[in-house]
C-alpha positions in Angstrom: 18.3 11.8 -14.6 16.4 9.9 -12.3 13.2 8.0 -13.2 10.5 5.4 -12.4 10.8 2.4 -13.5 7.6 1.1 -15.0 8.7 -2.1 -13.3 7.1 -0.4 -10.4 3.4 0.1 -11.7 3.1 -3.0 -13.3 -0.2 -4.9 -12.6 -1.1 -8.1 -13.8 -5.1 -7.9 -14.2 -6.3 -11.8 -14.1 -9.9 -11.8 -16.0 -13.2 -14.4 -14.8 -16.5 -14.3 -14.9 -18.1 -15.1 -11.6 -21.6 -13.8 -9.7 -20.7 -11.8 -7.1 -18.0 -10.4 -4.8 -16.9 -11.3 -1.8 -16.8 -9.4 1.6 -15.8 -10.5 4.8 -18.3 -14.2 4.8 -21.0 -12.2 2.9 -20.9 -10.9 -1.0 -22.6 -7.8 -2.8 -24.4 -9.0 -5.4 -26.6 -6.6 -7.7 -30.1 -6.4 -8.1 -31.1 -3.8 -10.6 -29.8 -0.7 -10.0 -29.4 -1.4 -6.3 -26.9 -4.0 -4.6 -27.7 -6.3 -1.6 -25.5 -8.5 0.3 -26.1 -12.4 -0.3 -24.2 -15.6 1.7 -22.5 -17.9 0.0 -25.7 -19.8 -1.2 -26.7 -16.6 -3.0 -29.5 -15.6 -0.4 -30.4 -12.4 0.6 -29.0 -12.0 4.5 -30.4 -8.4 4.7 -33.5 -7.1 3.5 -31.9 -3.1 3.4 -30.7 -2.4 -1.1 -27.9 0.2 -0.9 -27.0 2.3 -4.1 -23.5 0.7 -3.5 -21.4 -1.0 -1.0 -18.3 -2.3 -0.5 -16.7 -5.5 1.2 -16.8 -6.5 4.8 -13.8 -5.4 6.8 -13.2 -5.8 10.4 -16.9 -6.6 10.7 -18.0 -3.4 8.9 -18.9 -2.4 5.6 -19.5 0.5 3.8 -22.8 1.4 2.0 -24.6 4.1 0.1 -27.8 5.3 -0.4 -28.3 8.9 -2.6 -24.4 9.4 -2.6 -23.8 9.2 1.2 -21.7 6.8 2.5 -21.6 5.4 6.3 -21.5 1.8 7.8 -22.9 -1.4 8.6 -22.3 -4.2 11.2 -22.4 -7.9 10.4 -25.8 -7.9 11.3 -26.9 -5.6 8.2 -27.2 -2.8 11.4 -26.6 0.7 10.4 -23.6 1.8 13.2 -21.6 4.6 11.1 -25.1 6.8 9.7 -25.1 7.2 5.6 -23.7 11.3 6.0 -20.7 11.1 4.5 -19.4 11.8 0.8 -16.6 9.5 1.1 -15.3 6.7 3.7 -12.0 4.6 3.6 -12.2 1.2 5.4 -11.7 0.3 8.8 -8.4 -0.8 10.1 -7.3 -1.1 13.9 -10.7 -0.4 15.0 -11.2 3.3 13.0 -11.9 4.1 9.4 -11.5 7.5 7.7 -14.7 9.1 6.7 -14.9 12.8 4.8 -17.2 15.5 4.7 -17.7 19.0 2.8 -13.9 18.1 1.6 -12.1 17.5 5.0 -11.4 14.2 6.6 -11.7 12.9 9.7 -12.3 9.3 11.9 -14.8 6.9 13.2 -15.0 4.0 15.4 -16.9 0.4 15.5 -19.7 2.4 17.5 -20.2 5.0 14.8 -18.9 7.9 16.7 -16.6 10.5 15.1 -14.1 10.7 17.3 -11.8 12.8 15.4 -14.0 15.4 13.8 -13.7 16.1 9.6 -10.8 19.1 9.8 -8.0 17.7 7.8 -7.1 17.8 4.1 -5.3 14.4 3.9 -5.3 11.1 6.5 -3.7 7.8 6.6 -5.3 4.6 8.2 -4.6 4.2 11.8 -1.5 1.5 12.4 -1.1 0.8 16.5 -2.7 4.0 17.2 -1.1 6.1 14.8 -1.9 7.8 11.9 -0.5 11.0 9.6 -2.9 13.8 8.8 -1.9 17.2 7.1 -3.2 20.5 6.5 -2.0 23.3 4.5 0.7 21.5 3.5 2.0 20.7 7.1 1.8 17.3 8.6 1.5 15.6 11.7 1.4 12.1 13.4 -1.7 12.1 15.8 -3.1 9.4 17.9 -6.9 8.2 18.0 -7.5 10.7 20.6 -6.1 13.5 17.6 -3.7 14.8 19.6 0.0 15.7 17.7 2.3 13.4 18.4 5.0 15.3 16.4 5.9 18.9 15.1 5.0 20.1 11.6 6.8 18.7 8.9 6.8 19.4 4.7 5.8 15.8 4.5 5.9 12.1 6.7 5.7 9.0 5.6 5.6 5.6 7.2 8.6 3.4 8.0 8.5 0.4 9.2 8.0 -1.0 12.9 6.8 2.3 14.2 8.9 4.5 12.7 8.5 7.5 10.3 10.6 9.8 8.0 10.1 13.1 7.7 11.0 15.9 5.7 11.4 20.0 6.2 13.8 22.2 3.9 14.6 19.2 1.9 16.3 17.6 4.8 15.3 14.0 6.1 14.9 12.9 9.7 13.3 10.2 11.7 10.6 9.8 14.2 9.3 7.1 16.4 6.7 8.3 18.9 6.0 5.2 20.7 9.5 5.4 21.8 10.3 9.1 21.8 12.8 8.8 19.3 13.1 12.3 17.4 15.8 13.0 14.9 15.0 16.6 13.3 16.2 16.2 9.5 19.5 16.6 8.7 19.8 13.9 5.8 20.5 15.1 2.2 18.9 12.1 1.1 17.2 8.8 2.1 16.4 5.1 0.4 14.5 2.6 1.2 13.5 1.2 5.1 14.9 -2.8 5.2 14.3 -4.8 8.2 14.5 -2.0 10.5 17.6 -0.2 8.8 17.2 3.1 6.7 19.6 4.4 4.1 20.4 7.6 4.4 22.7 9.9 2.7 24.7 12.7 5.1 27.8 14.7 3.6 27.2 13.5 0.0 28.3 9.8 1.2 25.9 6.9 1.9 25.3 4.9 5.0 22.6 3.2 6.8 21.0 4.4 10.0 19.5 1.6 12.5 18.2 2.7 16.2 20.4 6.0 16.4 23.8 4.3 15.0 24.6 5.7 11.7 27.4 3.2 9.5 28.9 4.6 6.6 31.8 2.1 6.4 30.9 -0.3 3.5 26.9 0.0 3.9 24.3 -2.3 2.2 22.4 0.0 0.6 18.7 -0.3 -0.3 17.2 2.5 -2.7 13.2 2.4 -4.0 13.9 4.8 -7.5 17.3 4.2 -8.5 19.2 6.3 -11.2 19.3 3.2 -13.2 16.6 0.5 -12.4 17.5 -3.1 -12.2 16.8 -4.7 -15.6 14.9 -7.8 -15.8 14.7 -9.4 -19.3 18.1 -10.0 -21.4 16.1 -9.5 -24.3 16.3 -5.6 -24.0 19.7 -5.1 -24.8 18.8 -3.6 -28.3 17.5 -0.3 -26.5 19.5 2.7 -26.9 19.4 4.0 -23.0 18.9 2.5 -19.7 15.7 4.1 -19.6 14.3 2.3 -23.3 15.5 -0.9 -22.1 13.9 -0.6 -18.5 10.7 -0.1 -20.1 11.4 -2.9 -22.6 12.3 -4.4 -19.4 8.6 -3.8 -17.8 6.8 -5.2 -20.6 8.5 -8.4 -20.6 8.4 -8.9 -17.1 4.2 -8.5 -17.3 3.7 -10.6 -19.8 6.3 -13.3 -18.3 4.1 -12.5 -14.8 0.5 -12.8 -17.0 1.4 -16.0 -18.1 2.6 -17.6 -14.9 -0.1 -16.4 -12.5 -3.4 -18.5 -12.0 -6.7 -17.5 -9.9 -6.9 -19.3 -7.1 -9.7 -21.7 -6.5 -11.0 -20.4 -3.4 -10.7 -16.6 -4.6 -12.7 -17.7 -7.6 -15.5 -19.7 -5.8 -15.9 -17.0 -3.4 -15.5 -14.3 -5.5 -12.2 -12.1 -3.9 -10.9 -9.7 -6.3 -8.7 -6.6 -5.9 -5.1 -5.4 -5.6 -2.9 -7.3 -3.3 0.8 -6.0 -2.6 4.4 -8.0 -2.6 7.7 -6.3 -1.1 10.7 -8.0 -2.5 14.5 -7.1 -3.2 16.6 -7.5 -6.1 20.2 -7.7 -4.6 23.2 -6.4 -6.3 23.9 -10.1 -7.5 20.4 -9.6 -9.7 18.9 -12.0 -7.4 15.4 -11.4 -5.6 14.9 -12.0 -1.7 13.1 -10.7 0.7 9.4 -11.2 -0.2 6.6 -9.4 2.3 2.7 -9.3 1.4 2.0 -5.9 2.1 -1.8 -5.5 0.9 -4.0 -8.9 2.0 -7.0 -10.2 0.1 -7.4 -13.2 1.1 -8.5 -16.3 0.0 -4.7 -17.6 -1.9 -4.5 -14.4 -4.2 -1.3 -13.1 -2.0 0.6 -16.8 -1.9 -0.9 -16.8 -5.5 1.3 -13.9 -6.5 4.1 -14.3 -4.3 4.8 -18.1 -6.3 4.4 -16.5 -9.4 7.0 -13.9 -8.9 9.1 -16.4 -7.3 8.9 -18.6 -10.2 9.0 -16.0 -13.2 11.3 -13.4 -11.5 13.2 -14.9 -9.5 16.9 -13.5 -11.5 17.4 -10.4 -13.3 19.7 -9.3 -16.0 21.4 -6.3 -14.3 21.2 -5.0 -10.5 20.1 -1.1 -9.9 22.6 1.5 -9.7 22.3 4.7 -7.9 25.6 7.5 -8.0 27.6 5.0 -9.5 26.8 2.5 -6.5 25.7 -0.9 -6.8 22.6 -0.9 -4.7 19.4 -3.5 -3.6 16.3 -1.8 -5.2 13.6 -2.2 -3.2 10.0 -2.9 -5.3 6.6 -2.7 -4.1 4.8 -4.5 -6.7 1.4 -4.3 -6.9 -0.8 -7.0 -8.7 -4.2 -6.8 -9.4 -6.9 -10.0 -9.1 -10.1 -8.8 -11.2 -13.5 -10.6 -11.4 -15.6 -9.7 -14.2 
């Protein structure tokens, strides 16, 4: 049976108590039951109250006023009008915005250049993105125009590339360099410094720029049948799955006690959910560590040193089909200011 590891949700929520929060050199502070943005004296830089908002990003933040979302510039102008229900924030120069339940995209000058048509949408990542509709999806560019076929799903890779999925095979895409291979893999792990695992004829291999090895692969799997286990102190457990949940708990609360808010975060108020990538080998050793989500201000070095320091070895590697495998974790970890 295979299962999630709880080691995978874990967050570590780290509690203060300061004034405000901190966008991008301005924070929202509130002011009744409206918000304003302040600088880092605490003064008012705009004289326009907003029902909400939310931090600078790319020069733009999001505000609201009677449930409508839109935009603002650095200079408190409205670009993006307040007429949408929901918005997503900018990155590479285009944010998601929906409207009457469909999603589409803006840019920096507030025009929609990809109207609201499509039931789900991804951020934009050098001039891609994955939108679907019924059920079917597509990679588009910021002009909307398909850069692939339908598939059952795609996700991201890594450096451009995608998997996708139809009929419960796997394949790979990478438009930028008009790669295409149509799925034919039973199964696939986890992407690792440009190599995918992939499973083809009930053995596993690894695929890396259209060479396939399946001749003593390292193999790197995200859900493994049985999950690496962390703390020797679960071994009382009756199952692999008890004593990888034993196994999460003691990992958070070796994780709460290690981490510290950083100084600058605190002073400045950053809060949210940053994101570390790291591997634990087949020796039970960690490796690999990649901030994935950026906040800013030391919270991702914050939480990169305290996994380092508190789980750096691990009492049993991950198995998958009776393999030895690296398990791949994307471990989120939460920063809160309250």
């Amino acid at each position: 049976m295979k299962y999630l590891s709880t080691l995978l949700v874990v967050s570590i929520v780290v509690l203060l108590l300061p004034e405000s929060l901190l966008g991008q050199h301005y924070s929202i502070k509130e002011k009744g039951a409206k918000v304003i943005f302040v600088d880092a004296n605490g003064k008012k830089v705009f004289p326009e109250k907003y029902d909400d908002a939310r931090l600078f990003h790319e020069g733009m933040a999001a505000v609201s006023l009677a449930r409508k979302w839109g935009f603002i510039n650095m200079e408190g102008q409205v670009i993006v009008p307040l007429q949408y229900d929901q918005v997503d924030r900018f990155f590479d120069g285009y944010a998601e915005v929906m409207r009457d339940g469909k999603w589409g995209y803006v840019n920096k000058n507030g025009e929609e250049v990809i109207e609201t048509q499509y039931d789900y949408v991804t951020s934009f990542t050098k001039d891609l993105a994955i939108v679907a509709n019924d059920k079917s999806y597509y990679i588009i560019n910021h002009l909307g125009e398909h850069k692939s076929a339908a598939y059952d799903t795609i996700s991201w890779g890594q450096d451009g590339y995608f998997t996708l999925r139809k009929d419960e095979k796997f394949g790979i895409a990478n438009p930028s360099k008009d790669l295409l291979l149509e799925p034919a893999f039973e199964e696939i792990g986890a992407w690792h410094k440009g190599m995918l695992t992939v499973k083809r004829d009930g053995k596993w291999g690894n695929w890396r720029d259209g060479v396939e090895n399946f001749e003593d692969p390292d193999l790197y799997i995200f859900i493994a049948d049985e999950p690496p286990i962390w703390s020797k102190n679960c071994d009382h457990a009756p199952d692999r799955q008890k004593r990888a949940e034993c196994s999460g708990m003691e990992m958070m609360r070796a994780l709460y006690g290690e981490i510290r808010y950083p100084a600058v975060a605190r002073e400045e108020g950053i809060e949210g959910l940053t994101v570390i990538q790291f591997v634990v080998d087949t020796n039970g050793q960690t490796r690999d560590y990649k901030v994935l989500r950026k906040l800013g201000g030391g919270i991702e070095e914050e939480a990169m040193r305290a996994l380092q320091t508190a789980l750096s070895e691990w009492h049993e590697p991950a198995v998958h089909e009776g393999i030895p495998v690296n398990c791949v974790f994307n471990m989120p970890v939460r920063f809160r200011l309250e």
